[in-house]
N, C-alpha and C positions, 0 to 999 in steps of 0.2 A: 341786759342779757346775762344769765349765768354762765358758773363756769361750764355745767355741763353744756350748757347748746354749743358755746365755745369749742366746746373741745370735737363735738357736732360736726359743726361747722368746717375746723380744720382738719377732721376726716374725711368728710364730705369732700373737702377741696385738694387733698391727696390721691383718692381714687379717683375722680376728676382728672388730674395730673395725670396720673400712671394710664388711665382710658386712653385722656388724648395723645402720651406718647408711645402707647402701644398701635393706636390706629395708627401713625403716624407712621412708625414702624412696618406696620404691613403695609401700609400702600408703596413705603419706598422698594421693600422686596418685591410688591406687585409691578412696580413699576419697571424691575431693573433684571427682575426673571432673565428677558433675551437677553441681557449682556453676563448674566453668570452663567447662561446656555456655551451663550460663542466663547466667551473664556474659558470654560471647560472643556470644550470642541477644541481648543487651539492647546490645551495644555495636554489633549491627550496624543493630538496630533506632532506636539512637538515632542513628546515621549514616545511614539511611535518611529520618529525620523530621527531620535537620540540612539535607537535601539538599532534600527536600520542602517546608520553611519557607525556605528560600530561594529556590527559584524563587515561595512564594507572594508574599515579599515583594517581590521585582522586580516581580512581575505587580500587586500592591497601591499600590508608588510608580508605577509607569507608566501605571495608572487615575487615581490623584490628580492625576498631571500633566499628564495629558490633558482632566482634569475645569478645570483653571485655564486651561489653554489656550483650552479653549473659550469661557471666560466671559472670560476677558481681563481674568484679574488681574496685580497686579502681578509681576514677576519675581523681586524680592528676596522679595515674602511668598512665592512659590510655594517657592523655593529653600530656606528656613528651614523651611517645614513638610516637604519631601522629608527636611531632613535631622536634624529630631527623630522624623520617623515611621521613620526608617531605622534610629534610635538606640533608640525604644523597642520594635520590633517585634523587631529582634535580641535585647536583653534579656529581651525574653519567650519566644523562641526557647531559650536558652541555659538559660533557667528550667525550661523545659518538658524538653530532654534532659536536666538533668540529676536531675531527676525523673524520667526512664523508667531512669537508669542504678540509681535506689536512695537518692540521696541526697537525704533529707527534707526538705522545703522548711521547716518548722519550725526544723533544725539550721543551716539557711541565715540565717533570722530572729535567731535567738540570736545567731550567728556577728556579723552589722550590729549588733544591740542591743548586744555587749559592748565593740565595737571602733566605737562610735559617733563619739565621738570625735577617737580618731585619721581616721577614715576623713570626718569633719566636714573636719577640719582640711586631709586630703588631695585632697578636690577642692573646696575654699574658691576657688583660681585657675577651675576649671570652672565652680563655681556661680555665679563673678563673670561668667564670659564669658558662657554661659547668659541671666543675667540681662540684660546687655549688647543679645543679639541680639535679647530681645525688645523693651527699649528700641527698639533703633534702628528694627524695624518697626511701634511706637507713634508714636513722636516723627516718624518718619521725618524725621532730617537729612542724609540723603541716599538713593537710590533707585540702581537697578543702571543702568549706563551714567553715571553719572554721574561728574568728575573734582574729585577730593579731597585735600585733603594736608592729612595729621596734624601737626598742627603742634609737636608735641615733637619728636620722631624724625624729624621730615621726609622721613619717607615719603609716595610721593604717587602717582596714577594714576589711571586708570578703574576701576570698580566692577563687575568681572565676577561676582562670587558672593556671596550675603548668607547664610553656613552657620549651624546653631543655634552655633558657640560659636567662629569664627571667619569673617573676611569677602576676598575676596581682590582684590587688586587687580595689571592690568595696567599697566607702563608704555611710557612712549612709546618706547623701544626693545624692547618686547616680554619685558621679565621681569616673573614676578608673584611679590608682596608680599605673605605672609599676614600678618595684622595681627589677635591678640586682641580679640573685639568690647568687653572690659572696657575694652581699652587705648583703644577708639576713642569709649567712651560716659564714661568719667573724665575725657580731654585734651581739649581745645580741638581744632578742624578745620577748614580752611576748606574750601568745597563751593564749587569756581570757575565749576561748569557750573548754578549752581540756577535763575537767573535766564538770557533767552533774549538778552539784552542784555549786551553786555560792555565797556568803556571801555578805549582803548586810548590810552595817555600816552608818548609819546615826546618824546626831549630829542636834542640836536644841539645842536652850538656853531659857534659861528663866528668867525674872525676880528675883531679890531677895526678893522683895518684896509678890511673886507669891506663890502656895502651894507648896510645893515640892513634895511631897508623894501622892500630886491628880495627880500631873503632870504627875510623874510615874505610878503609876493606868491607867491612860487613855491612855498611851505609850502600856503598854502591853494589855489592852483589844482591840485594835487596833490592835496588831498583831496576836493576839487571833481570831480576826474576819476578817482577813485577807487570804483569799483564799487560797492563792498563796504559804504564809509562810509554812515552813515545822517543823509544829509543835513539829514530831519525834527527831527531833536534836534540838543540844542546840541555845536558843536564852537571850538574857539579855538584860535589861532595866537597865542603871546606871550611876550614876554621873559622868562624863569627866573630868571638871575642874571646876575651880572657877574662870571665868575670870573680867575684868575690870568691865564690866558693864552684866554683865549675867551668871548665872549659866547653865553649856553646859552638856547636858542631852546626853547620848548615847545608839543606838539601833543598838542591833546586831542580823542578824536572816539569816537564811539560803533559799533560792529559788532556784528553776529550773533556768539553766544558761539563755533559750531561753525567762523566764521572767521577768529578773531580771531588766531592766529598764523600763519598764509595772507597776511593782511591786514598785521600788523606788520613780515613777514621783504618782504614787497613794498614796501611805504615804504619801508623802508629801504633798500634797493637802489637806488628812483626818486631818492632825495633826494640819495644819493651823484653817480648820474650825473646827474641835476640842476643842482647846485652845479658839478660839474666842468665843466660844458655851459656855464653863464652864469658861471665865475669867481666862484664864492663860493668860497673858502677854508677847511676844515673843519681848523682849527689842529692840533697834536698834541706832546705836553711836548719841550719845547725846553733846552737848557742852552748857554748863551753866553758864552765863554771870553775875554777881552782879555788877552792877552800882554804884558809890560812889560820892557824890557831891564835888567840887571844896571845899565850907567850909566844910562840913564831916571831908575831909583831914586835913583842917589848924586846927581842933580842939580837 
């Protein structure tokens, strides 16, 4: 045989090939037509009851929320249960299509039973935050509106959101901080706004050379003529220290928590142009050079 029949030959027996696995081909699709029917029936059906469980559950949180509105609960509980009803109603969504698509919820069981474990271990950070958010609206050590700083990370802000497994906070320049509920029920935190009362301690120095007894006179007629201060409680005007170059004058008075830095950034400014008005002196680091000549020295 030559080469050409040869090569004939194994032409011949390529198209051959590609014939019988293209018939081959179409009869499996002829065969299997009904099952890409009902599987396409069941995938649109299952995106039709994805779509349908979702607007039920928008319509399910926006009843609950409406229901706490009215009774006038609190805002961090209301916010926490939105957002485990959000969490478990989805999962049961998800449960439910993928039971209309065929896959047995039995095979789903086994699947968690055998990967227990691992899947323990994998949302061990979850189960902590979880755990966290219901703490904090048990214990409640702080409530929404309220100003906070974590005292590890010193993060810190207002209390916009109290979510099942994270809480968020705004701050005074308008960024927000999501912050781990674990992170915030494990660390220490102070809670600045808990109490309606807030103590306001300012320090100022003064010259040694300056009055002292005018100084303090116009320290308290200041807080005397001060709005905000709550005269009914105690406040004092009194000596701090005696430092290097300044005698450090201290003022202690009491304000509403919501105007307590309204109130500090104002004294402060009064007491500046104060002291400059009556010549009090408010020192500031000094370095004092005495020059000595070359003969000076040798004599």
């Amino acid at each position: 045989m030559t080469t050409a029949d040869e090569l004939q030959q194994s032409a011949q027996e390529s198209v051959n090939e590609v014939s019988q696995n293209m018939s081959q081909f179409n009869s499996y699709i002829q065969d299997h037509i009904p099952d890409f029917i009902n599987f396409g029936i069941k995938a649109l059906i299952a995106v039709i009851i994805f779509l349908i469980g979702r607007f039920l559950i928008k319509w399910i949180r926006r009843s609950v929320q409406y229901s706490f509105q009215r009774k006038g609960a609190d805002t961090g509980i209301a916010q926490f249960v939105d957002s485990m009803l959000k969490f478990g109603l989805y999962v049961l969504l998800l449960i439910i299509v993928a039971g209309n698509l065929g896959i047995e919820l039995s095979s789903i069981t086994v699947l968690f039973a055998s990967a227990g474990v691992g899947i323990s271990l994998a949302l061990q950070g979850v189960l902590t935050n979880f755990a966290g958010g219901v703490l904090i609206l048990m214990l409640r050590p702080f409530t929404v509106g309220d100003y906070i700083i974590e005292d590890t990370n010193r993060n810190e802000g207002t209390v916009k959101e109290i979510k099942i497994f994270y809480t968020k906070l705004s701050t005074v320049d308008n960024k927000t901080i999501v912050i781990p509920n674990g992170t915030l029920t494990n660390n220490s935190l102070t809670n600045v706004t808990a109490k309606a009362e807030r103590q306001l301690d300012l320090k100022v120095g003064i010259s040694y050379q300056s009055d002292l007894k005018k100084a303090k006179l116009l320290l308290e007629q200041l807080l005397k003529g001060h709005p905000s201060i709550l005269t009914d409680e105690e406040w004092r005007v009194f000596v701090d220290s005696l430092g290097d170059n300044a005698v450090v004058l201290g003022v202690r008075a009491w304000v509403k928590t919501e105007g307590y830095w309204n109130t500090r950034w104002e004294l402060l400014e009064q007491i500046k142009l104060k002291f400059d008005e009556e010549e009090i002196d408010i020192p500031y680091n000094q370095l004092t050079v005495h020059m000595q000549s070359y003969k000076d020295n040798l004599q």
